[in-house]
C-alpha positions in Angstrom: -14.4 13.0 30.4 -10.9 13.9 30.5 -7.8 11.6 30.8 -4.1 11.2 30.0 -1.3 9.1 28.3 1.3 9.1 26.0 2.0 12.6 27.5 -1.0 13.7 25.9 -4.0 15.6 27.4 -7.9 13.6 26.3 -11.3 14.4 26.1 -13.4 11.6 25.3 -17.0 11.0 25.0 -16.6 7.3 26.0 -15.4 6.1 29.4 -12.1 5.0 29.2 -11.1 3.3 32.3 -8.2 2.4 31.6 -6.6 5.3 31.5 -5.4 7.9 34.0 -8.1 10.1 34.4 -7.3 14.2 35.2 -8.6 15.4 38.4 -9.1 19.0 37.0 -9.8 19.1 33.1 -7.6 21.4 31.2 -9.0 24.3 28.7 -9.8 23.6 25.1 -6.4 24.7 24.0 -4.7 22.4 26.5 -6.7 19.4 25.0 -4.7 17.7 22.8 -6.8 14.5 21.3 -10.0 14.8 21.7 -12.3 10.8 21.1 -16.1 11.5 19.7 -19.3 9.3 18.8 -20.0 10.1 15.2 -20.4 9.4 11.9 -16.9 8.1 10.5 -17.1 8.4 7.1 -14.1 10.6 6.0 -14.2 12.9 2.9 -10.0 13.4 3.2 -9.9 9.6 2.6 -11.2 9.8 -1.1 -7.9 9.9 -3.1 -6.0 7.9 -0.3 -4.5 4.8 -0.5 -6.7 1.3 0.3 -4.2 -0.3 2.7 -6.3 -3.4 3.5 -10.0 -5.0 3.2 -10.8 -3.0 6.3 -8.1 0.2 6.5 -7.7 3.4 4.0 -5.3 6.1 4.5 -4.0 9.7 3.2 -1.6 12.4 4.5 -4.5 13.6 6.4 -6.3 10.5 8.1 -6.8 6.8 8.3 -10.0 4.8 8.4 -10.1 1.5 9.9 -13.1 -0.6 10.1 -13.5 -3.7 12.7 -16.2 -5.5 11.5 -19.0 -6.1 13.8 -17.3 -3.9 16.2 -16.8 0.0 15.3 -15.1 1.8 12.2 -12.9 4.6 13.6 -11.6 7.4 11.5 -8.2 9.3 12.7 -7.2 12.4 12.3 -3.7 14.3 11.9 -2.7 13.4 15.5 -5.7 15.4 16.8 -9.1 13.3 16.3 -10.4 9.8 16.6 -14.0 9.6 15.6 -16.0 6.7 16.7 -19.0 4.6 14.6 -19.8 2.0 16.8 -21.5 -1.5 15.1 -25.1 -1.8 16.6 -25.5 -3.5 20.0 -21.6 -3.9 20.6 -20.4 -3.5 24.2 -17.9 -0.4 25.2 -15.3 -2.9 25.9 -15.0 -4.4 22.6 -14.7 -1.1 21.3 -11.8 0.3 23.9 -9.7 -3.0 22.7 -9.4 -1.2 18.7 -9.6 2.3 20.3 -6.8 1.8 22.6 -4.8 -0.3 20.5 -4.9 0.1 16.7 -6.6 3.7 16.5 -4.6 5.4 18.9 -1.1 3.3 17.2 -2.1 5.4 14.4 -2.8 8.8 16.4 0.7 8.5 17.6 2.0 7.9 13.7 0.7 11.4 12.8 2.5 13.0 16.0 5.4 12.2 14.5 6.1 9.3 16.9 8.2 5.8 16.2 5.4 3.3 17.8 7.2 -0.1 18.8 5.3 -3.1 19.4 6.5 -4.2 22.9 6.4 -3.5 26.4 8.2 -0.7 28.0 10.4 -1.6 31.7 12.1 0.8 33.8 15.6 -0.3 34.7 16.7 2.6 36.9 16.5 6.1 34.7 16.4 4.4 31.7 14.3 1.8 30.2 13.6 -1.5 28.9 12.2 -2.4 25.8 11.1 -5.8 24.6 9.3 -6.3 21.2 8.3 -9.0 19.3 5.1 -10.6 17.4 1.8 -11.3 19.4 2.4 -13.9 21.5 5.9 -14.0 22.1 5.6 -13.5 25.6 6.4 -9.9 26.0 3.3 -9.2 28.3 4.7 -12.3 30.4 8.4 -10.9 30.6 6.9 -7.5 31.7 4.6 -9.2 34.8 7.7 -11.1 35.7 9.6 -7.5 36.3 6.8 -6.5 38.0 6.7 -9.2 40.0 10.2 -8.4 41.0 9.7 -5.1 41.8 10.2 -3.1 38.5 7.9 -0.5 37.1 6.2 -0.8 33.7 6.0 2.0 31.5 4.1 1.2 28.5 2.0 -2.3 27.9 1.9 -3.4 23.9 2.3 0.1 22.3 5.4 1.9 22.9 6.0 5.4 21.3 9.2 6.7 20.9 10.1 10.5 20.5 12.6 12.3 18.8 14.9 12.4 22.0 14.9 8.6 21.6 12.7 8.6 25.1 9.6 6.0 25.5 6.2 7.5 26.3 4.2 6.5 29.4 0.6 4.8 28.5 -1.5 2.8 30.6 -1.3 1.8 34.4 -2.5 -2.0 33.3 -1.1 -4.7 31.4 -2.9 -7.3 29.1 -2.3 -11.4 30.8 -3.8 -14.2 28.9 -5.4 -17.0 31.2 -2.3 -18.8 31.1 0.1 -16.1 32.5 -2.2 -15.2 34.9 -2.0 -18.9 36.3 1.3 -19.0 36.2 2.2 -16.1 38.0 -0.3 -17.3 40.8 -2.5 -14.0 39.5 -6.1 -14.1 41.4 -8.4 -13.8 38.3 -11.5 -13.3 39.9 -11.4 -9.4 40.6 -9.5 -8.6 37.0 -11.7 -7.6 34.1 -11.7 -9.4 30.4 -10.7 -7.3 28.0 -13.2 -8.4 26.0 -16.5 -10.5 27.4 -15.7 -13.3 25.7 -11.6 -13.5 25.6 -9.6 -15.0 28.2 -7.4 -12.0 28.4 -7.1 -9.7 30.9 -6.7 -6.2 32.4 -4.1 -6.3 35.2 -3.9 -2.9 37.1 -0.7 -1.4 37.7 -1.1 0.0 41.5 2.3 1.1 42.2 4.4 0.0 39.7 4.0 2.6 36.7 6.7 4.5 35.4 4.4 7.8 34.5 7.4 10.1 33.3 9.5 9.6 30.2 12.7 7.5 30.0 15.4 6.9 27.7 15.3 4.1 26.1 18.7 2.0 26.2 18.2 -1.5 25.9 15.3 -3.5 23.5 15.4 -7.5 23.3 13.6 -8.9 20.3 11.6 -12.0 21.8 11.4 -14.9 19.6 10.6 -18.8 19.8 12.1 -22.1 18.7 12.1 -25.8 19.0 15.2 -26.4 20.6 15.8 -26.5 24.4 18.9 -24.2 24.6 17.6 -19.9 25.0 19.7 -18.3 22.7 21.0 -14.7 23.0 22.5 -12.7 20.5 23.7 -9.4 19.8 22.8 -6.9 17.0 25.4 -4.5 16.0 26.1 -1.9 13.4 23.7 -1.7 9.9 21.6 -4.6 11.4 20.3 -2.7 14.1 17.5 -1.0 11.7 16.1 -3.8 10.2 14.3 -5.2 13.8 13.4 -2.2 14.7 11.4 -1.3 11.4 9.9 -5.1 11.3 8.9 -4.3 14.9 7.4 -1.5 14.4 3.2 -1.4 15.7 1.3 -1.6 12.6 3.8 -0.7 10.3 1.7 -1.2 7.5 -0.1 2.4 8.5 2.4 4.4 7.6 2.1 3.6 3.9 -0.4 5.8 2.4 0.2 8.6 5.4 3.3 9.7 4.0 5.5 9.0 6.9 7.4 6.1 5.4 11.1 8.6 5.5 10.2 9.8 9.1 9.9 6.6 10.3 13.6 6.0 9.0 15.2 8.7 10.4 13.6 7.8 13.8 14.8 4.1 13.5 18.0 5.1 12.5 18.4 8.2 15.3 17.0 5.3 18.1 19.4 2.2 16.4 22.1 4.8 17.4 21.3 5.0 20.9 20.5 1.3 22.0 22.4 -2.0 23.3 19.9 -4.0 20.9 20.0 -8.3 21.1 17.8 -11.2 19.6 16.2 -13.8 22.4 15.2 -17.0 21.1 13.8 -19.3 24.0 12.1 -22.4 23.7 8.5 -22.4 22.3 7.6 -25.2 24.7 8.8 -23.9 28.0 8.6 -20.7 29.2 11.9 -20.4 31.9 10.5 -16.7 33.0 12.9 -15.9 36.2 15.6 -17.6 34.2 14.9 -15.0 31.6 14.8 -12.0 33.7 18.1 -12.7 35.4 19.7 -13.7 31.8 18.2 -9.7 30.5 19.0 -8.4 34.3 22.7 -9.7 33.4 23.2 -7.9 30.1 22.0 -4.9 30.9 24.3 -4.7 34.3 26.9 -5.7 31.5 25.6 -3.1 28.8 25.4 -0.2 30.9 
């Protein structure tokens, strides 16, 4: 089965929906990443670094196990092999494929992977990161709601020309968000069989084509009942972007630690960057989006 994202060409032996898949599969040399079933123990991965309980890396590859679910073995931007636990479901499976393993696929190609969602705001876009559960997934369904088209959901790579990376026509919507947007569950698909979180399909609102990237807001909560917005300027810049960075802890061991500084410090360069701090308790969403919609028609 062949598919795209991230601008890349994949063959995979398992079915990935949620991808876009290619109507006419491209020749070996075309393929870019190619996703196999296999053993994944990796013989690069014996004088590399352990990184965690569950994740090794080297120059060469990374290993990450998910217990109960699959142990996944990565490749210099090329190969993700697949060891699947016994009796786990596909879906359980996609969730570390698509997210963590691939995260670490685009390390190797030399990529600056952001933790956020990607917007497109005319011929530019829209980033906004922050930890999991900030609400990033809810901003982006709010510009979707609105009209706007979504780039990237969660995982955001970032080239060299400081230009986000198309991924996935769906974005992840816990319960809650889905009620509150007045989303119809029933037809959407868990992303998981037993998490309340979903796939949402993006029809006709996905950006499939490369944009600049111009603006990013860092999404944070507090306790207090005022939103707070605040600009980041000069040597401060680099610092959020690093801490935002999608599994940063991957690149030590890979030896891509001073890459990954040049690429903060070339995209810091480029941006209108700005700390959001709304209240923890109540999430004002279309008060949000017209506060961001406002900063960037100042911030051009």
């Amino acid at each position: 089965m062949h598919y795209t994202s991230y601008g890349l060409n994949i063959r995979s032996e398992l079915e990935l929906p949620e991808l876009l898949k290619l109507s006419a599969p491209p020749d070996d040399a075309e393929t870019d990443v190619r996703i196999r079933i296999g053993d994944a123990g990796a013989a690069e991965l014996r004088d590399g670094q352990q990184l965690g309980p569950f994740l090794w890396a080297s120059p060469e590859a990374l290993s990450l196990e998910v217990p109960q679910v699959a142990r996944f073995v990565v490749r210099e931007g090329r190969e993700i092999v697949i060891q699947p636990a016994p009796g786990i479901d596909e879906d359980s499976v996609r969730v570390f494929l698509l997210g963590s393993a691939l995260g670490a696929l685009l390390f190797q190609r030399g990529l600056l992977v952001l933790h956020g969602n990607a917007i497109r705001i005319g011929d530019q876009c829209m980033v906004c990161v922050g930890h999991s559960g900030a609400g990033k997934s809810t901003l982006a369904a709010g510009f979707m709601q609105r009209g706007y088209e979504v780039l990237a959901d969660d995982v955001v790579p970032v080239d060299e020309e400081c230009r986000a990376l198309p991924g996935f026509p769906r974005i992840k919507l816990w319960r809650d968000t889905v009620d509150h947007l007045n989303i119809d569950a029933e037809p959407l698909q868990r992303i998981r069989p037993e998490m309340e979180k979903f796939n949402y399909p993006l029809v006709r609102q996905f950006a499939d084509q490369p944009l600049p990237v111009r603006w990013i807001y860092i999404l944070n909560s507090h306790q207090q009942p005022d939103t707070l917005f605040e600009p980041i300027n000069g040597m401060h810049r680099f610092g959020p972007l690093h801490n935002n960075t999608y599994r940063v802890r991957f690149l030590n061991g890979m030896a891509l630690k001073s890459e990954h500084l040049q690429l903060c410090g070339r995209l810091a360069g480029q941006i209108r960057l700005a700390s959001i701090t709304r209240p923890r308790q109540s999430f004002e969403l279309e008060q949000l989006i017209d506060r961001i919609l406002a900063d960037i028609a100042e911030n051009p």
